[in-house]
RODO-2510 file (C-alpha; in nm, 4 decimals, decimal comma):
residues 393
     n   res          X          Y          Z
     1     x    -8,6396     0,2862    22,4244
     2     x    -8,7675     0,0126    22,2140
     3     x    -8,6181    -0,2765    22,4238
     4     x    -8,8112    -0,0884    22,7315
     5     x    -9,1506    -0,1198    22,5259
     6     x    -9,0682    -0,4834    22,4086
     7     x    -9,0202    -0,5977    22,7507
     8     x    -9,3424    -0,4511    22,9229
     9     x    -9,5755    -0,5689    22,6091
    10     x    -9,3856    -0,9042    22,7044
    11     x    -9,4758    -0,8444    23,0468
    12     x    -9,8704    -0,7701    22,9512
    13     x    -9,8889    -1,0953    22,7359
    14     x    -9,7379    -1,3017    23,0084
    15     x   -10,0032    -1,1408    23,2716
    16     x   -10,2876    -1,1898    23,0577
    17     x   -10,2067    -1,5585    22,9448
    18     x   -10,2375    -1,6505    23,3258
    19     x    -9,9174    -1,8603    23,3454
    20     x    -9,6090    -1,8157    23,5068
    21     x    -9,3171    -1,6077    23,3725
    22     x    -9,0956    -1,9313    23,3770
    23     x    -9,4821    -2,1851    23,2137
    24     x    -9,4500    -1,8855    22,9265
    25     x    -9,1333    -1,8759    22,8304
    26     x    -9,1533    -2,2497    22,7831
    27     x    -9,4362    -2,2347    22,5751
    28     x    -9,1861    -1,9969    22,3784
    29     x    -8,8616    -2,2266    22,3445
    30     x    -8,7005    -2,0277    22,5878
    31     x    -8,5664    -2,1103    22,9464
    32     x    -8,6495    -1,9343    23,2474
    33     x    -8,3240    -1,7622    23,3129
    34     x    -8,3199    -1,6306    22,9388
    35     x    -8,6679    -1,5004    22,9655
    36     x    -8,5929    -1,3404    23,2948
    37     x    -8,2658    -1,1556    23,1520
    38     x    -8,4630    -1,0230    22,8017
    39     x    -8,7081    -0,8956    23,0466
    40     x    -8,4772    -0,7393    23,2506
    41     x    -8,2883    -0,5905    22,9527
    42     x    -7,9658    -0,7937    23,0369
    43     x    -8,0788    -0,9996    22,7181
    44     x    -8,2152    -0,8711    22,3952
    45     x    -8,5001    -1,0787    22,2688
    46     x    -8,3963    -1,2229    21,9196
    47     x    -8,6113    -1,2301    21,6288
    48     x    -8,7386    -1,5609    21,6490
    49     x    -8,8053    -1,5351    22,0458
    50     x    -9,0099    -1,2188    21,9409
    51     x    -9,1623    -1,4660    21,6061
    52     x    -9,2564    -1,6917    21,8483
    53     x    -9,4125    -1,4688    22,1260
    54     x    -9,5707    -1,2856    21,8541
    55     x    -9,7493    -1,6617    21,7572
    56     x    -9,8326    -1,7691    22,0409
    57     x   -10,0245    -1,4624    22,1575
    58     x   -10,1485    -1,3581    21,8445
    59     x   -10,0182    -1,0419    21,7956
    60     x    -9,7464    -0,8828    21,5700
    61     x    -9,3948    -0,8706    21,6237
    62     x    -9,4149    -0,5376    21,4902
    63     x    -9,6554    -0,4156    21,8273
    64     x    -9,4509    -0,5681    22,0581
    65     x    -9,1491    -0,3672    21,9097
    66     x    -9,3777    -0,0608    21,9881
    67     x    -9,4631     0,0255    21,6313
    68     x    -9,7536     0,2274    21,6016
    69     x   -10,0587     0,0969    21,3988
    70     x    -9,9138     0,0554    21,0111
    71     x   -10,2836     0,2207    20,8715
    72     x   -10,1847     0,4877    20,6445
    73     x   -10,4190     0,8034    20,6472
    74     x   -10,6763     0,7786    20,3819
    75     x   -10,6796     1,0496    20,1129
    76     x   -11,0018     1,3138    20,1407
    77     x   -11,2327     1,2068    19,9080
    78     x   -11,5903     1,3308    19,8585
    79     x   -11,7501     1,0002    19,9009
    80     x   -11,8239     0,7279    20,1244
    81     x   -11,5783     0,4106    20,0642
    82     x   -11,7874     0,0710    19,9527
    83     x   -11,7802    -0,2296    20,1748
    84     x   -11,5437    -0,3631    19,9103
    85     x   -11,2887    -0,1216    19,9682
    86     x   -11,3165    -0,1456    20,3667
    87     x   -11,2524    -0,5367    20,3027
    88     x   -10,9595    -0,4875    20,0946
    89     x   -10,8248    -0,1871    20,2825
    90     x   -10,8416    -0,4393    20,5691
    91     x   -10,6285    -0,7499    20,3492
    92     x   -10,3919    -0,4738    20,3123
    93     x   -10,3291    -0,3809    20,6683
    94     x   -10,2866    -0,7731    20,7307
    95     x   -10,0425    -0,8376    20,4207
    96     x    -9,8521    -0,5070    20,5200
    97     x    -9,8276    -0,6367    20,9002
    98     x    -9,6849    -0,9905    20,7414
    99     x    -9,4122    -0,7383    20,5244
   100     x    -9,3225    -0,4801    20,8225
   101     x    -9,2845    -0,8185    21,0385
   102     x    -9,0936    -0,9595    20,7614
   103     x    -8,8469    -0,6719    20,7519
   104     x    -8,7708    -0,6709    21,0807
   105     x    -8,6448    -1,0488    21,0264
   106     x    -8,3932    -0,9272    20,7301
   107     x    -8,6062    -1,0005    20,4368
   108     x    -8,6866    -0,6239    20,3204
   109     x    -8,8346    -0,5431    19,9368
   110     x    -8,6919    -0,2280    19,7558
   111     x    -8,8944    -0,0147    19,5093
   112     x    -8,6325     0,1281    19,2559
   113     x    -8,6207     0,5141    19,2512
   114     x    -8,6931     0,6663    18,9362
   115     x    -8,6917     1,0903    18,9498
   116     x    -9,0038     1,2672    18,7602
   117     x    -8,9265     1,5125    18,5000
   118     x    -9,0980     1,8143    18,4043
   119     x    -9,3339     1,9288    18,1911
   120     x    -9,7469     1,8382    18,2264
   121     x    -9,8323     1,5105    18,3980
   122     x    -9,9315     1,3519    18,0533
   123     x    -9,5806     1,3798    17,9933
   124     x    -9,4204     1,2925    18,3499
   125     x    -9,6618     0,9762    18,3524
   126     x    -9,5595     0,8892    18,0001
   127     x    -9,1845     0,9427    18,0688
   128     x    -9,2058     0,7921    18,4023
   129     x    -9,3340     0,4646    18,2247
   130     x    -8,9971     0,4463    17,9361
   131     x    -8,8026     0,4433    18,2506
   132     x    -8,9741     0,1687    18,4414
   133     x    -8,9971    -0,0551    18,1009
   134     x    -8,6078     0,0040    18,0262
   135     x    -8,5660    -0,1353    18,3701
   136     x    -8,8048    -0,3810    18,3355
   137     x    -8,6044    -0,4997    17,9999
   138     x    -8,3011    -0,5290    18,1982
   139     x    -8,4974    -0,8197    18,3394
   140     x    -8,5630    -0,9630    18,0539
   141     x    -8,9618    -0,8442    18,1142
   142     x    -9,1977    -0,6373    17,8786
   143     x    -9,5072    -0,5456    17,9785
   144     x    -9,7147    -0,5607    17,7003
   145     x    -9,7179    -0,8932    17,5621
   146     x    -9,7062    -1,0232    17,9025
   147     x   -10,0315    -1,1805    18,0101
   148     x    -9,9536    -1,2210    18,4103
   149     x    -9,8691    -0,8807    18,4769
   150     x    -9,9245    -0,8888    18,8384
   151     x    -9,5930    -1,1692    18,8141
   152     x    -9,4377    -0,9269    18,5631
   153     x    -9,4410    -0,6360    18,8352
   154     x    -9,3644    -0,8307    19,1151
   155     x    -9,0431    -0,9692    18,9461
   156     x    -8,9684    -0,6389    18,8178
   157     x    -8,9914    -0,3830    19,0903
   158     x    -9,0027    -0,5948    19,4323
   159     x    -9,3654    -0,4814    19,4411
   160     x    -9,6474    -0,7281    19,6250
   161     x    -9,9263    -0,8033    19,3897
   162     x   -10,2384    -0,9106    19,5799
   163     x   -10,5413    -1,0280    19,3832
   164     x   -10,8527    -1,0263    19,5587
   165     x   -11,2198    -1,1577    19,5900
   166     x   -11,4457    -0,8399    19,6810
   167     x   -11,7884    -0,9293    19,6429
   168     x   -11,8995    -0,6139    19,4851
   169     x   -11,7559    -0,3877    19,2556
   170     x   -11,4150    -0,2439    19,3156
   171     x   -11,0701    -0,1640    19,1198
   172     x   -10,7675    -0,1610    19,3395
   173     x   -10,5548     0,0201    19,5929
   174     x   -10,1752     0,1274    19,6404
   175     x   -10,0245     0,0744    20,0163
   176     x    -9,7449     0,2368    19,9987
   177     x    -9,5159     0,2594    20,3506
   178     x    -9,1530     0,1979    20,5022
   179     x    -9,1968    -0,1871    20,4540
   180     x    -9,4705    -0,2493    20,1872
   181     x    -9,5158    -0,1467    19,8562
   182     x    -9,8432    -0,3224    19,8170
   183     x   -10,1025    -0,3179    19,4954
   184     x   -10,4492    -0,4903    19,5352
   185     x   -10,6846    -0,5280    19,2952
   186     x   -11,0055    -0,6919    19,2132
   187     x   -11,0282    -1,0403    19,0905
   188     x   -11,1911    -1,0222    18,6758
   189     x   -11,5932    -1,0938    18,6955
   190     x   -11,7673    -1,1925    18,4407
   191     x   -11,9474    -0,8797    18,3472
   192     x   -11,8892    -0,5427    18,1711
   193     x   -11,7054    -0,3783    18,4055
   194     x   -11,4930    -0,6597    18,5507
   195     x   -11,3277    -0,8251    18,2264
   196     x   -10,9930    -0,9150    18,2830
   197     x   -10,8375    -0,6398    18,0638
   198     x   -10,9648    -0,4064    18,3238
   199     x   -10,7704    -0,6017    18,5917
   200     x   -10,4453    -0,5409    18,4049
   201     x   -10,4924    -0,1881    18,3129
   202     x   -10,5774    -0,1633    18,6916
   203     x   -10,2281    -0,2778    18,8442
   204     x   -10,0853    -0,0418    18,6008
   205     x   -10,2181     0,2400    18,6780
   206     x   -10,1220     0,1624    19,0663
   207     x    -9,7479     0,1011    18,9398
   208     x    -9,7629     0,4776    18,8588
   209     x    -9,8950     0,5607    19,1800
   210     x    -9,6215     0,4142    19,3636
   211     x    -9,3388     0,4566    19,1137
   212     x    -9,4483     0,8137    19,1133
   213     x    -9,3944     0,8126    19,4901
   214     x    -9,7228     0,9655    19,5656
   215     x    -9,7237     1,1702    19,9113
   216     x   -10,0348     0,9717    20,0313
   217     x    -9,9445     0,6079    20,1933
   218     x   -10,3496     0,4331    20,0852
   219     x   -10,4975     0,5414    19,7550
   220     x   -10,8159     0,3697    19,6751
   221     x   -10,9535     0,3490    19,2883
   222     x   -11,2683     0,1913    19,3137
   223     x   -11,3304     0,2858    18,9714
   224     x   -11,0685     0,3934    18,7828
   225     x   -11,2610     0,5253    18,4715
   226     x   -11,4974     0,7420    18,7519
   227     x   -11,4951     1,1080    18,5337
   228     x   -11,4513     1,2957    18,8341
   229     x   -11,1532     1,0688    19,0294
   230     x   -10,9801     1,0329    18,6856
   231     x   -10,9648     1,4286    18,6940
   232     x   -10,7487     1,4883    19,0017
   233     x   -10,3528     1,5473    18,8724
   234     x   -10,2736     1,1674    19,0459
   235     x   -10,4930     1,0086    18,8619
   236     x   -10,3959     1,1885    18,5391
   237     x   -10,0142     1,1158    18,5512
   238     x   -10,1201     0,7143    18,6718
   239     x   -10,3381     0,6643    18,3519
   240     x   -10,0633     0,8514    18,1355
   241     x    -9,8230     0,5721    18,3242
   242     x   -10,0352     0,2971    18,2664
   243     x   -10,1059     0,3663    17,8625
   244     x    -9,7641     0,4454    17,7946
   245     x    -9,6466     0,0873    17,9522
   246     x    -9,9107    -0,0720    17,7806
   247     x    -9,9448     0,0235    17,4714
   248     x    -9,5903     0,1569    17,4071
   249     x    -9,5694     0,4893    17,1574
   250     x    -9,3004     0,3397    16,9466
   251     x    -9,4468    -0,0028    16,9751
   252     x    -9,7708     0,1040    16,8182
   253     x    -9,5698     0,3768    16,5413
   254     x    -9,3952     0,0985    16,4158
   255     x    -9,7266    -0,1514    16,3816
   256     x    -9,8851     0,1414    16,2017
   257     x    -9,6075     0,1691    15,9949
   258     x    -9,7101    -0,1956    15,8223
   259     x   -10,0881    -0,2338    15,9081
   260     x   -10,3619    -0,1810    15,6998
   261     x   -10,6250    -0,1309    15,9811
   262     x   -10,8830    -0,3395    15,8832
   263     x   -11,0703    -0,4850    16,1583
   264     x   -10,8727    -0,8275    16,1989
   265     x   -10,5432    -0,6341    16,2612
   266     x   -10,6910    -0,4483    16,5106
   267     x   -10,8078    -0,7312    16,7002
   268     x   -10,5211    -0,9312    16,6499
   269     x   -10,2859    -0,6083    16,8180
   270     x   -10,5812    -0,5824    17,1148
   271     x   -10,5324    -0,9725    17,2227
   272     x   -10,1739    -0,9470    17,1349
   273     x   -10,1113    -0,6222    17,3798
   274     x   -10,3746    -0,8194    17,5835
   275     x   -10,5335    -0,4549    17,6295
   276     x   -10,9764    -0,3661    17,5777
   277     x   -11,0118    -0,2768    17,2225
   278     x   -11,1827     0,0686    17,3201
   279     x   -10,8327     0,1368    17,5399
   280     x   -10,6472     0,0342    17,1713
   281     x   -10,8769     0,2414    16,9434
   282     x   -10,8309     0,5712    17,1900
   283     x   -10,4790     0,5289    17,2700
   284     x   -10,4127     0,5110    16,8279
   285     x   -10,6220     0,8164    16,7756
   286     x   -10,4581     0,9715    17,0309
   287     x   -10,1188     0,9125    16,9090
   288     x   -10,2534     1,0450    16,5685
   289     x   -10,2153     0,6645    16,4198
   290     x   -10,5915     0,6168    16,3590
   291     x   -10,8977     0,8934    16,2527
   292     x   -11,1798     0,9507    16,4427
   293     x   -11,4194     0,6870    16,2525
   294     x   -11,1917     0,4190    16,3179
   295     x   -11,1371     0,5326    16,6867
   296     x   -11,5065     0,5374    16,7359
   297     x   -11,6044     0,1674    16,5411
   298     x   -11,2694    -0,0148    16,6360
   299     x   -11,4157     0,1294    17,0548
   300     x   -11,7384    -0,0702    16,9973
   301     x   -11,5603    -0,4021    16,9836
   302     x   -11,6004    -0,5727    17,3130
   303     x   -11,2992    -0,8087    17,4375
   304     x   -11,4760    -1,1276    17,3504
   305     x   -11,5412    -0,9429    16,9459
   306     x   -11,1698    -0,8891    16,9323
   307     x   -11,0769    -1,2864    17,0349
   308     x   -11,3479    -1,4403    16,8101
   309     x   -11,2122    -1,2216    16,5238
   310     x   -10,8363    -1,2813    16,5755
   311     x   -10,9674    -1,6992    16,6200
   312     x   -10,8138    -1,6715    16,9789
   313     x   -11,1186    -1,7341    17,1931
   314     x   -10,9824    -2,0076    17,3663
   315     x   -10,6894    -1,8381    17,4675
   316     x   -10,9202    -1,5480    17,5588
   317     x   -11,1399    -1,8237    17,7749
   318     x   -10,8177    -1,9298    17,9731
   319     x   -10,7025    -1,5663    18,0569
   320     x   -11,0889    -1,4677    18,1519
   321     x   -11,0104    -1,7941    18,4180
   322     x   -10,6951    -1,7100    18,5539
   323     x   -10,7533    -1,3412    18,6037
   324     x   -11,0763    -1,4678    18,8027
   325     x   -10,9199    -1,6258    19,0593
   326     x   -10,7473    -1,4939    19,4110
   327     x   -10,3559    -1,4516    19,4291
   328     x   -10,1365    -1,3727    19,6849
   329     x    -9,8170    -1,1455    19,6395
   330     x    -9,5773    -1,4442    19,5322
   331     x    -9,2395    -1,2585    19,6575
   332     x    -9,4312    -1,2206    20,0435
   333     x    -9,5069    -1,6172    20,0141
   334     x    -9,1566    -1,6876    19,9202
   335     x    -8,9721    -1,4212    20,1789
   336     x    -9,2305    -1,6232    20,4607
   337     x    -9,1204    -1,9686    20,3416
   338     x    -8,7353    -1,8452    20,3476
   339     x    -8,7740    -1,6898    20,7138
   340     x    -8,9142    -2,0280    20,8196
   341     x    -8,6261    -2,1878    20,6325
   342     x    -8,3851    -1,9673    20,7999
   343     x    -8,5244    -2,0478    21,1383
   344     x    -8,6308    -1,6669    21,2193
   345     x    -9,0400    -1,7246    21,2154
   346     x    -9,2329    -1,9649    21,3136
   347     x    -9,5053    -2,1847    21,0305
   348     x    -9,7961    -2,0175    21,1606
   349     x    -9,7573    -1,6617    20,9960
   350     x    -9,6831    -1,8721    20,6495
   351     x   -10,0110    -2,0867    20,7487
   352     x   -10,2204    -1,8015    20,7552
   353     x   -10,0986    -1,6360    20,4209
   354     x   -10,1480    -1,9262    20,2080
   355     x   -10,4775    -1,9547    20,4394
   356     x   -10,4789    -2,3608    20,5555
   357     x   -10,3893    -2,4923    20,9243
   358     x   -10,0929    -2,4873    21,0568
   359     x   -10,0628    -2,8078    21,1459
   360     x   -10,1758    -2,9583    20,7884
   361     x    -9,8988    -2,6967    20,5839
   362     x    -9,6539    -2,8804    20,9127
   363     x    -9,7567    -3,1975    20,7648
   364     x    -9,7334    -3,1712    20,3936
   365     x    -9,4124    -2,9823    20,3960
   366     x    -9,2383    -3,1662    20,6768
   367     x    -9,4062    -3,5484    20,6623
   368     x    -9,5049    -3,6427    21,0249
   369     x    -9,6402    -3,3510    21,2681
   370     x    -9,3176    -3,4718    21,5032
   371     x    -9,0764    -3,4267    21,2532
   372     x    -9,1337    -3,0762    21,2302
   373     x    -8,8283    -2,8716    21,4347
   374     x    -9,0869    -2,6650    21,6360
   375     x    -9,3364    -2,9601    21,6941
   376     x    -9,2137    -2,8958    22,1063
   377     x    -9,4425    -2,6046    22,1368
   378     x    -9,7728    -2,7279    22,2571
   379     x    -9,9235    -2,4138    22,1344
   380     x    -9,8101    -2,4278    21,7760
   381     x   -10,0824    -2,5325    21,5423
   382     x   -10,3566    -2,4203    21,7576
   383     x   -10,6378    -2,1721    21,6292
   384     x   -10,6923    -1,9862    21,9318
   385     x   -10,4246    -1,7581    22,0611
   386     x   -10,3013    -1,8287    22,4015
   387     x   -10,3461    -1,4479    22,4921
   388     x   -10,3687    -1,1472    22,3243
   389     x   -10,3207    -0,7810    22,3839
   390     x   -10,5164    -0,5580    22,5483
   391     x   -10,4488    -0,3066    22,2198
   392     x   -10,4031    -0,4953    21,9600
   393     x   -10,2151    -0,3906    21,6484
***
């Protein structure tokens, strides 16, 4: 039984810290006679005793509820991963710990269910991606004339957005498991290959993964535009997804309908859409809107050609910034702050997400270290855990 689990992992923390069962559980808020009950099963250990054993030992609450390891099984692929992709695989496994512990507290995320029709996986991924933008407008959101997508999708479908440093090149994953529908993807370099446009077409193209409910829990596109990954049926229906919510069918019928196609309107619809110019030109000649010259001089344009000739190159220079820096998933900050609110978690799990000390995020949110309603643990605030587990999660 789980309480049975929970109560010996309490046990092995207690024996490996060196203090006494009554020394722990006041390091834990708790009094002797409580401890000695939840041990004995008389008591069930409430969330925030299990937040706060989980703290002070540095482990999860989710191991010491006996939950195996949350590391999904990686899909067969025919080559090695980069270092890039072990480092964000590994971000994911620690923001999907913070979610699954998270859950357990009451504060859960729901992707909306939306069923796959028939017919080839062009047209599943495209019809797959009217659904999610009709819901999406019931929000108020659109997708393509938004420039913070990662926001946009977050708002929209409960979905954590994490934006990452990897120091070489690298795309994005999907986590997808009971707890956390995670996307992460590469912060925008300044080169070829990581302009922010790339970025955005990126976290689309994981939105279909997970929207599509994909049978495998970790997919990792290290490069999206690879000829041979972008083969596979996945891949096919997620870059069907991602055009269609993009660069909407209608949207661009009806902007055909009164353009001239010279090369200012076309640059003007890229940084409008907020899409690569060579991802505009294909998408119009596929939809039959452009010929095949156009297609093919309207693809040379780089992002920057498109901003200089719509005169937006400033506004170009301030998305090329913010699409360069980190982000965590905002909803995951928010659910950590409320669970601290709430009194179910202790300020240490928060302190590590938005990645400053513990006792410095006590300070600036609650003025004096004293002040702060858990400022009786003498653990709290300390770097080192106290003990930790002999199998860690």
């Amino acid at each position: 039984m789980a309480g049975d689990i929970t109560a010996a992992r309490v046990r092995q923390l207690i024996k490996e810290s060196g203090l006494t069962q009554a020394e722990f559980a006041g390091r834990v808020g708790l009094d002797a006679s409580k401890m000695s009950k939840s041990l004995s099963g008389v008591r069930r250990f409430t969330s925030l005793d299990l937040a706060r054993i989980a703290d002070l030992c540095g482990v999860t609450v989710d191991w010491l509820l006996g939950v195996d390891s949350l590391t999904p099984s990686l899909a067969t692929r025919t080559a090695p991963l980069s270092s890039s992709a072990d480092a964000a695989i590994k971000e994911a496994e620690r923001l999907a710990r913070m979610r699954a512990d998270l859950a357990f507290l009451g504060y859960r995320r729901e992707v909306p269910a939306f069923e796959l029709t028939g017919g080839s996986l062009i047209d599943q991924g495209t019809d797959l991606a009217r659904k999610a933008a009709e819901h999406a407008a019931r929000e108020r959101i659109n997708f393509w004339e938004t420039r913070d997508l990662a926001d946009a999708v977050e708002k929209a479908f409960g979905v954590d957005v994490r934006i990452y440093e990897c120091p070489n090149a690298f795309d994005g994953l999907v986590w997808s498991d009971e707890h956390s529908p995670l996307i992460v993807v590469s912060t925008s370099r300044l080169s070829a290959q990581r302009l922010p446009t790339r970025q955005r077409f990126t976290i689309a193209h994981a939105l279909g993964h997970l929207l599509a409910r994909d049978d495998r829990r970790l997919i990792v596109d290290e490069n999206i535009h690879d000829r041979e990954h972008k083969s596979t049926k996945q891949e096919m229906l997620a870059n069907a997804f991602a055009a269609e919510l993009l660069l909407p069918a209608r949207l661009l019928r009806d902007e055909a309908a009164r353009t001239r196609w010279t090369r200012e309107d076309f640059a003007a619809l890229a940084c409008r859409l907020w899409v690569a110019p060579n991802t505009l030109a294909w998408r119009l000649f596929n939809l039959g809107l452009i010929d095949r010259n156009r297609c093919e001089d309207f693809g040379r344009l780089t992002a920057w050609d498109a901003a200089s000739i719509a005169g937006v190159a400033g506004t170009f220079g301030e998305w090329l910034q913010s699409a360069s820096r980190a982000r965590m998933p905002f909803m995951l900050v928010r659910d950590a702050f409320q669970a601290y609110a709430d009194g179910k978690s202790t300020l240490r799990p928060l302190a590590n997400l938005l990645g400053v000390a513990t006792d410095l995020l006590r300070q600036v949110m609650h003025g004096k270290k004293e002040d702060s309603p858990l400022a009786s643990w003498p653990i709290t605030g300390s770097p080192t855990p106290l003990c930790s587990a002999t199998s860690p999660p």
